[in-house]
C-alpha positions in Angstrom: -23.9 -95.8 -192.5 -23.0 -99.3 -191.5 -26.5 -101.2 -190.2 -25.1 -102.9 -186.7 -25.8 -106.4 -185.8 -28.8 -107.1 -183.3 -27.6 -109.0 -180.8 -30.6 -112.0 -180.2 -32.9 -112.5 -177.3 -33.6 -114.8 -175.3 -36.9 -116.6 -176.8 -34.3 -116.5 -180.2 -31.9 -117.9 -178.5 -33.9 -120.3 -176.6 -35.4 -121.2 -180.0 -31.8 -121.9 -182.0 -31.1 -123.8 -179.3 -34.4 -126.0 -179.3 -34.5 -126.6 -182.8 -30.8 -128.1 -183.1 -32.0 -130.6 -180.7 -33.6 -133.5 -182.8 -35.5 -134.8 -179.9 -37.3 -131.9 -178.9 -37.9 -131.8 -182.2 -39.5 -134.2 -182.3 -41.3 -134.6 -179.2 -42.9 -131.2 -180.3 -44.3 -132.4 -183.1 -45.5 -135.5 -181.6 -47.4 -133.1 -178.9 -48.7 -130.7 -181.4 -50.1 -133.9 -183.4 -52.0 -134.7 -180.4 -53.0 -130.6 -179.9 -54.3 -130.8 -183.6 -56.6 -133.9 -182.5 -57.8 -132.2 -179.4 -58.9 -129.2 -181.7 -60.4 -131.9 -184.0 -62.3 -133.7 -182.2 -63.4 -130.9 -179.8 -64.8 -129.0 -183.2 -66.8 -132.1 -184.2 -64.6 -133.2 -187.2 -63.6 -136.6 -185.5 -64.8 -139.0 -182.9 -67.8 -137.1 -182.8 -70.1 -140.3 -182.9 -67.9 -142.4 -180.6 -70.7 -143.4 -179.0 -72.4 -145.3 -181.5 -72.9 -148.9 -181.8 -70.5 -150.2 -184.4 -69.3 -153.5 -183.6 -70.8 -156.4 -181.4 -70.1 -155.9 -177.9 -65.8 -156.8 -177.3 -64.9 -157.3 -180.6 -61.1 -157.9 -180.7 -59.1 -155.6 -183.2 -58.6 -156.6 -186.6 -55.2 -157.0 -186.2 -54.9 -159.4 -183.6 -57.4 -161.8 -186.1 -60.6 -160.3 -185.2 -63.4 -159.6 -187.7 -64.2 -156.2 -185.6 -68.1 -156.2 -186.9 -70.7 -158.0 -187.6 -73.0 -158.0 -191.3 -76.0 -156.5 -190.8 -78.8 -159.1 -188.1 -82.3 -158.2 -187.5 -83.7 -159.4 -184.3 -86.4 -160.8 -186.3 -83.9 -162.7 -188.8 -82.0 -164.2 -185.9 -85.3 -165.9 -184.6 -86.1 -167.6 -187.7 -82.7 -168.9 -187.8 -82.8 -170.8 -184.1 -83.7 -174.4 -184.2 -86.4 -176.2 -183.4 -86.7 -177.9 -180.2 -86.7 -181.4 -181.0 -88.1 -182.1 -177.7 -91.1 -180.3 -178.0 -93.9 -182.2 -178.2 -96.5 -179.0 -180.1 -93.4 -178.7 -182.3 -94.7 -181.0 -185.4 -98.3 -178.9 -184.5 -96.8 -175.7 -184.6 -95.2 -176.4 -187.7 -98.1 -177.5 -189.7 -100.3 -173.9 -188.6 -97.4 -172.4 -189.5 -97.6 -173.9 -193.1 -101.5 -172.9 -192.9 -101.2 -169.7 -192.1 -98.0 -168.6 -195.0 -100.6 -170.6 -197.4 -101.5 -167.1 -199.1 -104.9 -168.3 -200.7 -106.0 -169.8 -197.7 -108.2 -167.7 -195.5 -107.6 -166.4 -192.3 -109.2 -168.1 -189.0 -109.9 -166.5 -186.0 -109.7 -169.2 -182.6 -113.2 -170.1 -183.1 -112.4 -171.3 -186.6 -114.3 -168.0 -188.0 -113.3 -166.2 -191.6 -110.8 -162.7 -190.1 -112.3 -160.3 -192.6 -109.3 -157.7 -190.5 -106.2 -160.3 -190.8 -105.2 -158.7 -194.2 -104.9 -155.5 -192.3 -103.6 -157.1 -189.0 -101.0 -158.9 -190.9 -99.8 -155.4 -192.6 -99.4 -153.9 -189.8 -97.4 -156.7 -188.0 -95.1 -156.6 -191.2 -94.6 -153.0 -190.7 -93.7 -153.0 -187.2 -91.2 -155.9 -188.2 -89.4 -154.2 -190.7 -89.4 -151.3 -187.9 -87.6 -153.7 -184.9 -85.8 -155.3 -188.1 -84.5 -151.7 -189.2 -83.7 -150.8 -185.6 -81.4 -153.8 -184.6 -79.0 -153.5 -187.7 -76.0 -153.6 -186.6 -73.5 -152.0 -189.1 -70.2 -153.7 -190.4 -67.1 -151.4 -189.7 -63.4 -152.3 -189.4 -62.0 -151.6 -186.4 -58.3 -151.9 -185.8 -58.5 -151.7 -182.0 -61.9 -153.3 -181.6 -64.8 -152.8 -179.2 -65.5 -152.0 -176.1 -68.5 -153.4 -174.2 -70.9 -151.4 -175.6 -69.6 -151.8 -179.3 -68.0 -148.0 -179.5 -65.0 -148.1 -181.7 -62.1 -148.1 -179.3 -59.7 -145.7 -181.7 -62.3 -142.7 -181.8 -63.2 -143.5 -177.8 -59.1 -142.8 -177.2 -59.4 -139.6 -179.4 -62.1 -138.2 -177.4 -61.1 -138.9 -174.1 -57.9 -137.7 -175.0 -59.8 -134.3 -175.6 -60.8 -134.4 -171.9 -57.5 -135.0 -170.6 -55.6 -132.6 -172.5 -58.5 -130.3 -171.7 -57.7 -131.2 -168.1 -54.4 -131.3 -168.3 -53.6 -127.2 -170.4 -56.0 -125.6 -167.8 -55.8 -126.7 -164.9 -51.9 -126.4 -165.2 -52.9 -122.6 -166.5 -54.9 -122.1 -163.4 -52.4 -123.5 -160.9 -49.7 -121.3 -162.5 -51.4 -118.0 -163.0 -52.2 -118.7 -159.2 -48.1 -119.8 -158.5 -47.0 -116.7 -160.6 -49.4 -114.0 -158.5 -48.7 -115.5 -155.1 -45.2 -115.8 -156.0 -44.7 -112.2 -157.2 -46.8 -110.3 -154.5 -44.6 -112.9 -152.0 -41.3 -112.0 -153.2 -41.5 -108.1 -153.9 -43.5 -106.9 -151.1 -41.4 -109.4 -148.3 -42.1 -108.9 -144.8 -45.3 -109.8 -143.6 -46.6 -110.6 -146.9 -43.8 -112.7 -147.5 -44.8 -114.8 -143.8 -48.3 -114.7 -144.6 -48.0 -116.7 -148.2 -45.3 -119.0 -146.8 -47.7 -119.8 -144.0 -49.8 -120.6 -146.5 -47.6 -122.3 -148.9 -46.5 -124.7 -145.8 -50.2 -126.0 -144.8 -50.7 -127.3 -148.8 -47.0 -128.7 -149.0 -47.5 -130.5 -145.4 -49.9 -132.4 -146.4 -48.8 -135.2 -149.5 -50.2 -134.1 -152.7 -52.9 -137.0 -153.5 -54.4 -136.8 -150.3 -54.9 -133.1 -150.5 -56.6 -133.9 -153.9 -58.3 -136.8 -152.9 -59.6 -134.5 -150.1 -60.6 -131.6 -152.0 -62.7 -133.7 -154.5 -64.4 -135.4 -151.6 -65.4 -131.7 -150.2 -66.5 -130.8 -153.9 -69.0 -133.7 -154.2 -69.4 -133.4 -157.9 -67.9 -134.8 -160.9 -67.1 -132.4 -164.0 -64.1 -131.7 -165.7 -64.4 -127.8 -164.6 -64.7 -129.4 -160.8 -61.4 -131.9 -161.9 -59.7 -128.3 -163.4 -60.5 -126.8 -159.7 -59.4 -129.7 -157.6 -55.8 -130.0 -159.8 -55.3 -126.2 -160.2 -56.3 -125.7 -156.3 -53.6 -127.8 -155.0 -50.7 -127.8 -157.7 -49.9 -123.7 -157.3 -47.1 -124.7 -154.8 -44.6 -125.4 -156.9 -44.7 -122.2 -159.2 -45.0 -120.3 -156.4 -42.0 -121.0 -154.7 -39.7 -120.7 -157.9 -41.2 -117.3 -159.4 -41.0 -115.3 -155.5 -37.5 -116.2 -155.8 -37.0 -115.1 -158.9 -38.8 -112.1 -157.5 -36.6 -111.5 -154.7 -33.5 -111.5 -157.1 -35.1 -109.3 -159.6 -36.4 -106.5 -157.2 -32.8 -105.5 -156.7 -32.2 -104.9 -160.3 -30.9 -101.5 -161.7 -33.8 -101.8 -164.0 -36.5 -101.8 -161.4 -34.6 -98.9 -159.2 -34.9 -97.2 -162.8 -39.1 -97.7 -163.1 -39.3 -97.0 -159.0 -37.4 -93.5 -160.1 -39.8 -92.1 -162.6 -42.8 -93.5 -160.5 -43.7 -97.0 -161.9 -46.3 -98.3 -159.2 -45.4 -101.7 -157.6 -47.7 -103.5 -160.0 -46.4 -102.0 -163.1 -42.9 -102.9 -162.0 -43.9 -106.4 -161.2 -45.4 -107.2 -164.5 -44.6 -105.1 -166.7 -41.0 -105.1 -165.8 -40.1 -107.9 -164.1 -42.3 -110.6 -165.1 -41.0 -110.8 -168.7 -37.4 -111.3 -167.7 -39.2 -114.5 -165.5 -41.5 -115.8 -167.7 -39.4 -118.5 -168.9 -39.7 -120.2 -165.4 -43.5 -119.9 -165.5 -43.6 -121.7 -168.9 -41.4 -124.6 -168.2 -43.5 -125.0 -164.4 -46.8 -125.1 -166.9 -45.1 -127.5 -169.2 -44.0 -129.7 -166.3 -47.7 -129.8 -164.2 -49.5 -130.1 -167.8 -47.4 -133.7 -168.0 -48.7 -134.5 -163.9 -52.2 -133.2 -164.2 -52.6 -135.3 -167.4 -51.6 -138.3 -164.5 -53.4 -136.7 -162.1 -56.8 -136.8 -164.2 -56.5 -140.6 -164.9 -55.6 -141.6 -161.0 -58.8 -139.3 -160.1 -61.0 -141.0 -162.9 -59.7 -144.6 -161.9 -60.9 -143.7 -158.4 -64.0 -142.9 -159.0 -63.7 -139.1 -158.3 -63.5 -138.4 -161.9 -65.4 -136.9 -165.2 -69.2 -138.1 -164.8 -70.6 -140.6 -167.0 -71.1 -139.9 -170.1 -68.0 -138.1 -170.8 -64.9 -140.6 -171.5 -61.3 -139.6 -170.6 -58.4 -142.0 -170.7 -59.0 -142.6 -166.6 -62.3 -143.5 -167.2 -61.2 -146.0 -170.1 -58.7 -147.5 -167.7 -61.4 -147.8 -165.3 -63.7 -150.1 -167.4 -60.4 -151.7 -168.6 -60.0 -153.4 -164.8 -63.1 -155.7 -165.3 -62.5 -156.5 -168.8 -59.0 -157.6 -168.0 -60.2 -160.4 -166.1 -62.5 -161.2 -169.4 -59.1 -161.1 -171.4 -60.7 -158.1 -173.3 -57.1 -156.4 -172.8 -57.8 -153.8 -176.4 -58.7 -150.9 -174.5 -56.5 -150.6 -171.6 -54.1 -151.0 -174.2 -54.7 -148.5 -176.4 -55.9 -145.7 -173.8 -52.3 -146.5 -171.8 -50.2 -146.3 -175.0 -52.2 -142.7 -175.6 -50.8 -141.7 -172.9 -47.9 -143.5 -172.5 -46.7 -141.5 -176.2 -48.3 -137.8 -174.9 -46.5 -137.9 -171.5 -43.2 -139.2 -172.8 -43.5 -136.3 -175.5 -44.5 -133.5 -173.0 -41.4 -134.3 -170.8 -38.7 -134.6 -173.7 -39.9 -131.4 -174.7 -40.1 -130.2 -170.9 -36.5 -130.8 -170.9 -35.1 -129.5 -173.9 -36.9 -126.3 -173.4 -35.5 -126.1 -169.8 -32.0 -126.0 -171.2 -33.2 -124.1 -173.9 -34.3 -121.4 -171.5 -31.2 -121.6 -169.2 -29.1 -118.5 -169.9 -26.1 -120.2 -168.9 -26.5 -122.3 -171.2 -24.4 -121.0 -175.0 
């Protein structure tokens, strides 16, 4: 018996198609780099101590001729070192007590010119709590290739954790604003009627009003910062747009000999909606969550920059770009660099691959 060829599907197809082109190719791998970083430094692996002080405050990066550290200072060291005041007039007076009191055979005074018989002890202790504020203001050497930022956090692991965030942002909120889109869009299109006039009323009040206001206006009414409040302000408004592409795709479909087949052995109307007809539509939902993962990741930074952001304490590339503004005036121009280059690389990525796998996906496409 002769085994008969299998004709391919559509995700084969789609995927024959997406790996003979190079740039998608690419572009995937450059996104799943930065996937592999999220789930890095989200686990702990990396960037986990961005925070600490590693460099003196605006160190430039190392490859632009900075020395991106500093050898290790002690407060205590660095007042020994200053100068005397030539101007002083107690300064020769100073100095010569100063002599007395290192002299260690000579015996301690008190003010009244009295023998200390506690100074030994006094003196131990002081050199204790030295060594403690000594100990406490080492500043570590480190190279860093990108520098400082004001606080002396190492500008490379701050871009790899607030890339975390906006990624973070970016997957769920577009997640949430689809699986919002899909269900709107599906109960739309395949019931019709007043249900269909009910969500297009509905659909018309977001769309009338532009698309950064509403956000702007939602985060104003929400009053807190979080990235779980940014996920609901970006995934709230940005259903629109899978909404009106899958109840289309829903109104086509419903006519389909394959649905009349599951309405004539009693499918109910959800069954047919997802179990039949969603699959043959999910294409369009994955290339509208592809497409508002690449604008919420745009969407995060304009809200951060404004102020309406992730709180402080948590970094994201916005908030970079937002401490970026007064340093530029310093000529500290490191870390808007490297948090707009971040970007700059992810979105460019996202949107090759947004592409391709839009033509992947297109059946007319052989």
């Amino acid at each position: 018996m002769m085994n008969q060829a299998i004709s391919p599907g559509l995700w084969a197809l789609a995927w024959r198609r997406l790996r003979a082109d190079k740039v998608a190719m690419v572009a995937l791998a450059v996104v799943a780099l930065f996937l592999l970083m999220l789930v890095l430094s989200a686990s702990g692996l990396i960037a986990a101590d961005w925070e600490d002080e590693v460099g003196v405050n605006y160190a430039p990066p190392t490859f632009a001729g900075g020395q991106g550290g500093l050898l290790a200072v002690s407060r205590a060291a660095a007042t020994d070192a200053l100068p005397d005041n030539p101007f002083d007039p107690l300064a020769a007076d100073l100095r010569a007590i100063k002599a007395e009191l290192d002299d260690k055979d000579a015996p301690a005074l008190d003010m009244y010119g009295v023998i200390d018989p506690l100074a030994a002890d006094l003196a131990a202790l002081r050199a204790g709590t030295a060594r403690s504020k000594a100990k406490a203001h080492i500043v570590k050497r480190e190279t860093l290739p990108f520098g400082a930022d004001k606080w002396g956090h190492d500008i490379i692991k701050k871009t790899i954790k607030g890339a975390e965030t906006s990624i973070v942002v970016g997957l769920v909120a577009a997640l949430l604003a689809v699986s919002l889109g899909t269900l709107f869009g599906a109960v739309s299109g395949y019931y019709g009627g007043v249900v269909d006039d009910l969500f297009n009323w509905f659909y018309s009040i977001f769309t009338s009003i532009p698309s950064i206001l509403m956000i702007l206006t939602v985060a104003a009414v929400l009053q807190q910062k979080g990235v779980m409040t940014i996920v609901l302000i970006l995934g709230l408004t940005g259903w629109t747009g899978p909404y009106r592409l899958i109840r289309a795709e829903y109104m086509k479909h419903k006519a389909r000999e394959y649905v009349m087949a599951a309405d004539a052995i009693g499918a109910s109307a959800w069954r047919k909606m997802f179990s039949h007809i969603f699959p043959n539509v999910s294409h369009v939902a994955l290339v509208q969550m592809s497409i508002l993962v690449v604008g919420f990741i745009k969407a995060e930074v304009i809200l951060s920059f404004l102020g309406f952001g992730v709180p402080v304490g948590v970094v994201s590339w916005g908030s970079m770009l937002n401490e970026a503004q007064n340093e530029l005036i310093l000529g500290k121009w490191w870390q808007l660099s490297a948090a707009a280059a971040a970007m700059a690389l992810l979105v460019t990525a996202f949107s090759l691959f947004t592409d391709a796998l839009r033509d992947a996906l297109d059946p007319k496409l052989k």
